[in-house]
Structure formats: C-alpha cells, structure tokens
Kinemage of the C-alpha trace (Angstrom):
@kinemage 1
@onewidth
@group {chain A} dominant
@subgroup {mainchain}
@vectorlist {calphas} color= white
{ca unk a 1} P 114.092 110.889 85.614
{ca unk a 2} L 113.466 107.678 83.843
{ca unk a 3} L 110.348 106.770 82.456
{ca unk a 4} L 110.257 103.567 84.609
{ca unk a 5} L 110.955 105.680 87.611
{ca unk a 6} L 108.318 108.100 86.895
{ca unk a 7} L 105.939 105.468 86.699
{ca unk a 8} L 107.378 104.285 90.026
{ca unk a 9} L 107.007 107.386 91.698
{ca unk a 10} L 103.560 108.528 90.277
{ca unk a 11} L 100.669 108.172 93.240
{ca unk a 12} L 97.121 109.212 93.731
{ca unk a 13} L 98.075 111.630 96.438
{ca unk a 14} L 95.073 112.333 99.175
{ca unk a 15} L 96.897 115.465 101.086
{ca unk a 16} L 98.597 117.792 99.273
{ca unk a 17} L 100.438 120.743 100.409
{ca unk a 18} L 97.968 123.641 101.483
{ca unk a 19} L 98.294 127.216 99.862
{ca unk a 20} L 101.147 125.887 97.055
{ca unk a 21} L 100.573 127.555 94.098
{ca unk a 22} L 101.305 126.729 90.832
{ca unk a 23} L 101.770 129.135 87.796
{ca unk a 24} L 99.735 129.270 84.297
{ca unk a 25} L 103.733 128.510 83.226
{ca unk a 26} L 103.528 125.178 85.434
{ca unk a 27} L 100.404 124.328 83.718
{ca unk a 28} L 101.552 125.102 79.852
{ca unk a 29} L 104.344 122.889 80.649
{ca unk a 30} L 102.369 119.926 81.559
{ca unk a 31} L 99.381 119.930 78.960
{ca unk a 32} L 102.572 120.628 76.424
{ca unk a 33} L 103.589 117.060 76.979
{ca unk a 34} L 99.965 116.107 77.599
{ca unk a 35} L 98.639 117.224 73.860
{ca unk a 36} L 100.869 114.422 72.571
{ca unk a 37} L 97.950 111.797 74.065
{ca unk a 38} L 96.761 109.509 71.254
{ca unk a 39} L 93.297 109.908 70.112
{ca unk a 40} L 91.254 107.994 67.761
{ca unk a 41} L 91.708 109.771 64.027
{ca unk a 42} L 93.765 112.576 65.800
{ca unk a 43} L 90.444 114.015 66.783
{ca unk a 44} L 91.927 115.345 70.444
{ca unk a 45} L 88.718 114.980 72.655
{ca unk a 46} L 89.855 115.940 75.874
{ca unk a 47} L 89.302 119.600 77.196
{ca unk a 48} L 89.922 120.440 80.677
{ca unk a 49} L 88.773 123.138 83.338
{ca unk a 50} L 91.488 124.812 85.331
{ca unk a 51} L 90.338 125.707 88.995
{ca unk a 52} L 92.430 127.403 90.940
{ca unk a 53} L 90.510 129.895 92.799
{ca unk a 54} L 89.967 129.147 96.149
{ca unk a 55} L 86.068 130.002 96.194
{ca unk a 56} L 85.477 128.174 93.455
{ca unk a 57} L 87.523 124.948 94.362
{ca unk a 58} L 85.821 125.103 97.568
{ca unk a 59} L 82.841 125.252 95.348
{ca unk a 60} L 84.076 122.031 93.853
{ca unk a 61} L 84.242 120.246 97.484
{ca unk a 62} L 81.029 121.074 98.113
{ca unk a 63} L 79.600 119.395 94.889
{ca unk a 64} L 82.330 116.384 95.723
{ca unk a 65} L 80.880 114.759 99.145
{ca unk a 66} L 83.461 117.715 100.861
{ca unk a 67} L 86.451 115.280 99.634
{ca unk a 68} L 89.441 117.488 101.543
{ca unk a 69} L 92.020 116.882 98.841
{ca unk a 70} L 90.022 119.236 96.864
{ca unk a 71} L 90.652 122.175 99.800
{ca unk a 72} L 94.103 121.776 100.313
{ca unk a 73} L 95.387 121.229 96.416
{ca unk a 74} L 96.957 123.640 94.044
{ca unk a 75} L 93.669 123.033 91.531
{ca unk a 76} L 91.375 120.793 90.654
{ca unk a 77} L 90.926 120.222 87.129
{ca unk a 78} L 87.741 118.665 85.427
{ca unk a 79} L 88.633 116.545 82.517
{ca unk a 80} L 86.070 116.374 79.618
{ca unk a 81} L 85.211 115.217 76.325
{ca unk a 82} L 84.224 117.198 73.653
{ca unk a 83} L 81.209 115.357 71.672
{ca unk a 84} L 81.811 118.388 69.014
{ca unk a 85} L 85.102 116.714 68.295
{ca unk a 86} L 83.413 113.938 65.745
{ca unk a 87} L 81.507 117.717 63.862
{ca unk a 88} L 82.934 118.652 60.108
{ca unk a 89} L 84.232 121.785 61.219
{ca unk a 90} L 86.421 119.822 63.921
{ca unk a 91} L 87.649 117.341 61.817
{ca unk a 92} L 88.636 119.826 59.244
{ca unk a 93} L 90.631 122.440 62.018
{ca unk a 94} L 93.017 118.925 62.417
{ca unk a 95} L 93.491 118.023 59.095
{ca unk a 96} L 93.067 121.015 56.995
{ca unk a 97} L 96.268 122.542 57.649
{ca unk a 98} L 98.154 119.270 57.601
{ca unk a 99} L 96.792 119.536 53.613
{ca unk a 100} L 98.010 122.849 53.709
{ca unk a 101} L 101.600 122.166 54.287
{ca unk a 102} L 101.155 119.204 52.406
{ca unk a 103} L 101.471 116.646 54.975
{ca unk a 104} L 99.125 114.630 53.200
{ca unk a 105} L 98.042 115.251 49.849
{ca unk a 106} L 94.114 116.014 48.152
{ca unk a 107} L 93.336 112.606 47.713
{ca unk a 108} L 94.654 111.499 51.300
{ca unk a 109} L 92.953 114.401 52.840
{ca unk a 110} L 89.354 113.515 50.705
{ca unk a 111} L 89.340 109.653 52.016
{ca unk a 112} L 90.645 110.434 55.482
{ca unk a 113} L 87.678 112.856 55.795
{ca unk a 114} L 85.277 110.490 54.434
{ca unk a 115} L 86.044 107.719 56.893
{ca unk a 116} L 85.838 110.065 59.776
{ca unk a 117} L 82.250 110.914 58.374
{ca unk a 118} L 81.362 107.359 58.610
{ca unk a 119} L 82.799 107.062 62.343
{ca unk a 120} L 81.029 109.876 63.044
{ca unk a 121} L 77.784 108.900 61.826
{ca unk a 122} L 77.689 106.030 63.621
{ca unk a 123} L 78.728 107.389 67.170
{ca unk a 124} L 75.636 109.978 66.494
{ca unk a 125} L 73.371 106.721 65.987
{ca unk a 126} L 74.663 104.992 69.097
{ca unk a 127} L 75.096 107.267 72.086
{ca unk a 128} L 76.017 104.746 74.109
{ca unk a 129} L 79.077 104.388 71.734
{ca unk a 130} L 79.792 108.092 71.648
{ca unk a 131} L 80.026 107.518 75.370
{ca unk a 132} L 82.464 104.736 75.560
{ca unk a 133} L 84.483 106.731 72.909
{ca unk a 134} L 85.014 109.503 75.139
{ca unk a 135} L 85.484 108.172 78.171
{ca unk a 136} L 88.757 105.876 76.292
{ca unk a 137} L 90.458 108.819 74.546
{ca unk a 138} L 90.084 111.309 77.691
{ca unk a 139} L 91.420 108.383 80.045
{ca unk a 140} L 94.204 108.176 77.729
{ca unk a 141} L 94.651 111.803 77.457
{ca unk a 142} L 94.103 111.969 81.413
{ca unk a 143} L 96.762 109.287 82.418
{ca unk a 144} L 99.392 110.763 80.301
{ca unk a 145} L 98.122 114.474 82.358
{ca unk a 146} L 99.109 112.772 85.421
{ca unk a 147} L 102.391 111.400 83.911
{ca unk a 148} L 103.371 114.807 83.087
{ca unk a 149} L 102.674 116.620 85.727
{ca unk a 150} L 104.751 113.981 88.259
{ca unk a 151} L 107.846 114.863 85.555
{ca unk a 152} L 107.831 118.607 86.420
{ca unk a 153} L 107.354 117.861 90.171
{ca unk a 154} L 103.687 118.053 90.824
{ca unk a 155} L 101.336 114.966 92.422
{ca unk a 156} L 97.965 114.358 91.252
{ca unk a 157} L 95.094 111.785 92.082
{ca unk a 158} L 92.426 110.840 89.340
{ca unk a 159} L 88.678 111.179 90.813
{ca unk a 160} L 85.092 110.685 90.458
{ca unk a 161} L 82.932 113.412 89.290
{ca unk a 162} L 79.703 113.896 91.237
{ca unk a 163} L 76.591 116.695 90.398
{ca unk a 164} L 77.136 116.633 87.186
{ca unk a 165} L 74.334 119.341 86.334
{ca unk a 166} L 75.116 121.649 89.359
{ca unk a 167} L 78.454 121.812 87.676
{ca unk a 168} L 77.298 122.800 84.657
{ca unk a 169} L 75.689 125.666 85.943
{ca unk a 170} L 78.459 126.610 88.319
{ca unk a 171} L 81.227 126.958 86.130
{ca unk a 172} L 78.739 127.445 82.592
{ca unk a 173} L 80.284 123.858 80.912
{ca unk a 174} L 78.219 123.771 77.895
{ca unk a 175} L 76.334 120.902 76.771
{ca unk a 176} L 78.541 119.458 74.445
{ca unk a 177} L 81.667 119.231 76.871
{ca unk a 178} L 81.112 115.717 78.933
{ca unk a 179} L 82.626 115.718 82.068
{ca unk a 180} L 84.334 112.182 82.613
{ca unk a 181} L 86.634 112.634 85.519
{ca unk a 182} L 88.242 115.442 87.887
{ca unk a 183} L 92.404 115.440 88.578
{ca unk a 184} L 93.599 118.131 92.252
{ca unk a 185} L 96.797 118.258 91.616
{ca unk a 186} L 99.501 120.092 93.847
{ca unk a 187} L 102.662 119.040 96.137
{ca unk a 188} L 102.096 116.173 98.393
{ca unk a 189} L 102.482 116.389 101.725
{ca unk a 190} L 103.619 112.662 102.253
{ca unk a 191} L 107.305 112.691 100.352
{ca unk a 192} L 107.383 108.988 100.995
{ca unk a 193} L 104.070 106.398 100.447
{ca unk a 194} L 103.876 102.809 99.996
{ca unk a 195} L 102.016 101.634 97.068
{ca unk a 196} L 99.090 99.334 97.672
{ca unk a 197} L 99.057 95.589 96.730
{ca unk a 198} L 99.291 95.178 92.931
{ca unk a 199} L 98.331 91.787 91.069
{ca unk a 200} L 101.433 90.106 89.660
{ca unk a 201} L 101.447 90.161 86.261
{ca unk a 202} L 100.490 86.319 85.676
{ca unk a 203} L 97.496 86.867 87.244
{ca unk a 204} L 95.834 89.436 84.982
{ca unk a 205} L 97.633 88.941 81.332
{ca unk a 206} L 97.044 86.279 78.948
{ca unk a 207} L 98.530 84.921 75.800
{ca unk a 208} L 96.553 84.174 72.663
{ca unk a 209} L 94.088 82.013 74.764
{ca unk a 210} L 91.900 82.352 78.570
C-alpha cells in the first residue's frame, strides 16, 4: 500500500471485531516499524503496556467511563513516557555502543553526552517542561504506532487516559513511566467509514507571516 493510501485509510475505529486475536508476532511486527519514531537526542521515551487479557482489559473499561471499544478490541495498549529516559545510565545504553562500533568517535561521544546533560538538567528544573517533552516524543512515537499497525492490517483509535493512580496500582506502572495516552487496537467491524469534515488546508497553514 502507498503511504498516501495508508494515511487515507487509517481511522480511529470505535467497534472492532470481538474475540480477534492478535499474536505477540503481530505485535513485534508493528513496534519494529514503530522504534524508528524520532525522538529528541535519540533518547526513545515511549514505553507501552500490552493488554490483552480479557480480565484485565475489562479492568481497563472499568477505569475508562466503560468506553466499549475497550471490550470488544484485540488489546488496549497504554502508551507512556519514560522520565528515566533524560538519567546518565539511559543516555549512555543509546550512545555507548554507537562509540563502540565507532559510529561516532571519543570526542563526538564526550560533547554529545555533555549537551544531553544540559537538556537534562533543565527538564529536572522545570517539570512542566519534562511534561511537554514527553507528551511530544510519545505522540510522535504513538502516531507512527497507529501508522504501522493499519500497514499490517490492524485498526486502532488513539484515547484519553482516565484514573491515572488506580492504574498504577492495577497493572504496578512504576513512578517514573507517565502514562500519556491509551491505543485498542484490533479489526474493525465497519470495512467502510466516512471520514469526518477536515479543514482545507488554507485555513490552518501559514507562510512566513499570520
């Protein structure tokens, strides 16, 4: 399929397909596509929780105003940022290999780190930064999810998280995993769906100048 087709054909399904499983395979071959996601410094952010269990999603439901899409998908998957990401011993799992094979070289690898220091002192200083950082490269990494998963066949729709805390304790998130949004994902049920009114293009771009 084309990449402007897939765009096309990508929708925020509401009914999905009840009791259509997919695989751990089906999964691998998605979030292989989806680890290509940009991220600021190469940091990666984005972790995500699996659910497929049928308790447990229903679990989910609960926790999400009982939204049904949750009950009849294959999984729903909550998308999070990892606030341990900006930590030395992160930054130094990306790039400390890439030194290694000599991808960059000592004194690459010594400034590189150094800048990420500074970035990462200053999200520490302003939470509310460290906020906005996360929620821009797991949105990223999130769209390009849903991208994905419509190329090997599977329909998603992006959603809201709600109870933060009682999610936490459900599924044991620790404390430095954010949740930022949650994806079901599955086989629709409607093959064909109209796509709601979209702005033309004039009418929310602009050139050099408002």
């Amino acid at each position: 399929m084309s990449f402007d087709n897939l765009v096309k054909v990508r929708h925020s399904t509401v009914n999905f397909i009840e009791d259509e499983k997919m695989t751990e395979e089906d999964f691998k071959n998605i979030f292989e596509l989806t680890k290509t996601a940009p991220s600021a410094f190469n940091l990666q952010f984005a972790e995500y929780l699996v659910i497929t269990d049928k308790e447990k999603k229903e679990r989910v439901k609960e926790l999400s105003h009982n939204q049904y899409k949750i009950h009849t998908a294959s999984a729903v998957i909550l998308v999070m940022g990892n606030k341990n990401s900006i930590e030395l011993p992160e930054i130094e799992k990306i790039y400390g290999p890439m030194k290694l094979l000599k991808m960059i070289d000592e004194l690459e690898y010594e400034m590189t780190i150094e800048t990420i220091k500074q970035y990462s002192e200053r999200l520490k200083e302003n939470p509310n930064e460290l906020d906005m950082e996360l929620a821009r490269n797991v949105g990223l990494h999130a769209m390009l999810f849903m991208l994905s998963a419509k190329h090997f066949g599977f329909d998603t729709c992006p959603m809201h998280v709600h109870n933060v805390e009682e999610l936490r304790n459900e599924f044991s998130i620790p404390a430095h995993l954010e949740p930022i949004m949650m994806i079901t994902i599955g086989k629709s049920v409607d093959k064909v769906r109209s796509r709601g009114y979209r702005k033309p293009v004039g009418e929310f771009v602009n050139f050099n100048r408002y």
